[in-house]
SERO-4910 file (N, C-alpha, C, O; in steps of 0.05 Angstrom, whole numbers):
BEGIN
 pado doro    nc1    nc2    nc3   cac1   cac2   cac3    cc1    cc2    cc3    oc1    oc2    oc3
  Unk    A    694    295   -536    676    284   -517    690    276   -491    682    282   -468
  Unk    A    716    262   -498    725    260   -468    728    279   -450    722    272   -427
  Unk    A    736    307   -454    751    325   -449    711    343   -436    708    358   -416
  Unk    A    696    338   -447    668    345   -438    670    342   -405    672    319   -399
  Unk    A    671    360   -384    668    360   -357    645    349   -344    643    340   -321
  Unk    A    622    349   -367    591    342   -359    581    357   -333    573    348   -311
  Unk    A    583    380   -341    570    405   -332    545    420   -338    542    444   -334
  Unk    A    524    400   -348    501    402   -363    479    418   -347    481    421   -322
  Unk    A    464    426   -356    439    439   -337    430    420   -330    422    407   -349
  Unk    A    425    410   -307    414    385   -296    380    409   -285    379    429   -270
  Unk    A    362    399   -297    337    409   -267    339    402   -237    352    381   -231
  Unk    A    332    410   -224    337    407   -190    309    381   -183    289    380   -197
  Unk    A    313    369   -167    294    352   -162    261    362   -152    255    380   -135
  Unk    A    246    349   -166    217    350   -164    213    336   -139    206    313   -142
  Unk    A    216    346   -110    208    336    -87    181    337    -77    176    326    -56
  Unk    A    159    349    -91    139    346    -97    127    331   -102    106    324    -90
  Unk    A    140    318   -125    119    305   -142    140    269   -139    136    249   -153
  Unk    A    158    270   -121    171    251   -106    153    233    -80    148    209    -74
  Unk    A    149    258    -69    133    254    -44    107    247    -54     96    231    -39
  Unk    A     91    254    -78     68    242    -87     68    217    -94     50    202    -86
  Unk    A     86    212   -108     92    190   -119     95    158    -97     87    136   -104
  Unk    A    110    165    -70    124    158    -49     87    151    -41     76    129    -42
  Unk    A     77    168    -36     43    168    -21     31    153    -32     18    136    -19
  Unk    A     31    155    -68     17    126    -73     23    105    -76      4     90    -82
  Unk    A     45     93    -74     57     73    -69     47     64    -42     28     50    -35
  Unk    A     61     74    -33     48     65      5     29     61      9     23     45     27
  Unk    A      8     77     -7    -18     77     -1    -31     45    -21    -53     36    -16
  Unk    A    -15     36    -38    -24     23    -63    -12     -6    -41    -28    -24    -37
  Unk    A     14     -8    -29     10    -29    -17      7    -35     14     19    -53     25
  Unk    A    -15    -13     30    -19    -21     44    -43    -18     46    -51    -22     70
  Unk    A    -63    -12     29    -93    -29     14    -86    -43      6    -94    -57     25
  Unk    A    -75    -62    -11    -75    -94    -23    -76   -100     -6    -96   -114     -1
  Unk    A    -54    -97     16    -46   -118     28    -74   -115     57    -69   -130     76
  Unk    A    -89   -105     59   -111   -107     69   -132   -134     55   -136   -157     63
  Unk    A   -143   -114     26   -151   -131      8   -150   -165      3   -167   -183      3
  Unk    A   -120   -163     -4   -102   -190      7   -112   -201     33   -113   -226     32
  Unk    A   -118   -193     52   -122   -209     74   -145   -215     74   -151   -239     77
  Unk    A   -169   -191     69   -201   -197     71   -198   -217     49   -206   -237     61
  Unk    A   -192   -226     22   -191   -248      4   -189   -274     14   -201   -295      8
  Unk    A   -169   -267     34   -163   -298     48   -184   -305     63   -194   -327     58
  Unk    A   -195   -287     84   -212   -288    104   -234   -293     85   -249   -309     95
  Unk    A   -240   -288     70   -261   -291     55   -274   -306     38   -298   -307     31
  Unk    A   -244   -326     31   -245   -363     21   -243   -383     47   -243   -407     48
  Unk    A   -242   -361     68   -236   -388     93   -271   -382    101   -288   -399     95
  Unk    A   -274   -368    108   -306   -366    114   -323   -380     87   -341   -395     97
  Unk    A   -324   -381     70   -342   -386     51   -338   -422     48   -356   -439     45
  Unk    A   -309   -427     49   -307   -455     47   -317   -471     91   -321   -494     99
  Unk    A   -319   -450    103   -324   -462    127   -307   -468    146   -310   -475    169
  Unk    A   -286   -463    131   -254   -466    155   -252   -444    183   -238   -450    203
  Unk    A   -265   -424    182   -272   -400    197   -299   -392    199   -315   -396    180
  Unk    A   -307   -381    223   -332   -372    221   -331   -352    208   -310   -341    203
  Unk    A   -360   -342    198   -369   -317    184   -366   -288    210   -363   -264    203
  Unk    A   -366   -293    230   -366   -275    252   -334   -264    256   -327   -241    260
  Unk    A   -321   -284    254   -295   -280    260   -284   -264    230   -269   -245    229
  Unk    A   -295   -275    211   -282   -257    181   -290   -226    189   -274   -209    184
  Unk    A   -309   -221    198   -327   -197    201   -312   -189    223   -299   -170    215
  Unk    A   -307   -192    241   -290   -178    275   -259   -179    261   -244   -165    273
  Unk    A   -250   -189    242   -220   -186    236   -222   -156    212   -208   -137    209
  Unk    A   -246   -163    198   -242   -145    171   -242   -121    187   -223   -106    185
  Unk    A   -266   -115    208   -275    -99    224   -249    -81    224   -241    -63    210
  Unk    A   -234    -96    251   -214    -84    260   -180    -80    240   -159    -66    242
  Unk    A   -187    -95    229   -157    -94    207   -165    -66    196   -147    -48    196
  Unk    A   -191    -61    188   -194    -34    178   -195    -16    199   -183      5    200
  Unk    A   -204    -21    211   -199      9    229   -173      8    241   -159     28    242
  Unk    A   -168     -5    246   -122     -1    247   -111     14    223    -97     33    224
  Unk    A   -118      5    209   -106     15    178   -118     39    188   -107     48    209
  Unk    A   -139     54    180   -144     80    177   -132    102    202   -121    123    201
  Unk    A   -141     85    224   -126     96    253    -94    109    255    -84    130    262
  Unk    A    -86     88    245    -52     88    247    -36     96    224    -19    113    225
  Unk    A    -43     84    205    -30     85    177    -41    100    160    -31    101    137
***
């Protein structure tokens, strides 16, 4: 075993299915972290700490940034 060079058939990397993998991740935390925010906005409006207008003009535009850009 020592004397083994470890010269094994290794497969070559699945850069494919790397880059898929990589997409939903990114994609998985930068919807939460949307989600995450409308949640917040969404106990501040309901408890009264924020208006309902302003939850609605932030969700508004938080989402269309997200889809725009990201």
């Amino acid at each position: 075993m020592a004397a083994d060079p470890h010269h094994h058939d290794v497969p070559a990397m699945d850069y494919a299915e790397h880059e898929k993998t990589f997409d939903l991740f990114a994609n998985l935390v930068k919807w939460g972290t949307v989600v995450s925010l409308v949640i917040t906005l969404l106990a501040g409006a309901a408890t009264g700490t924020i208006s309902w207008i302003f939850f609605l003009a932030v969700t508004v535009a938080m989402i269309a940034i997200v889809v725009k850009f990201f």
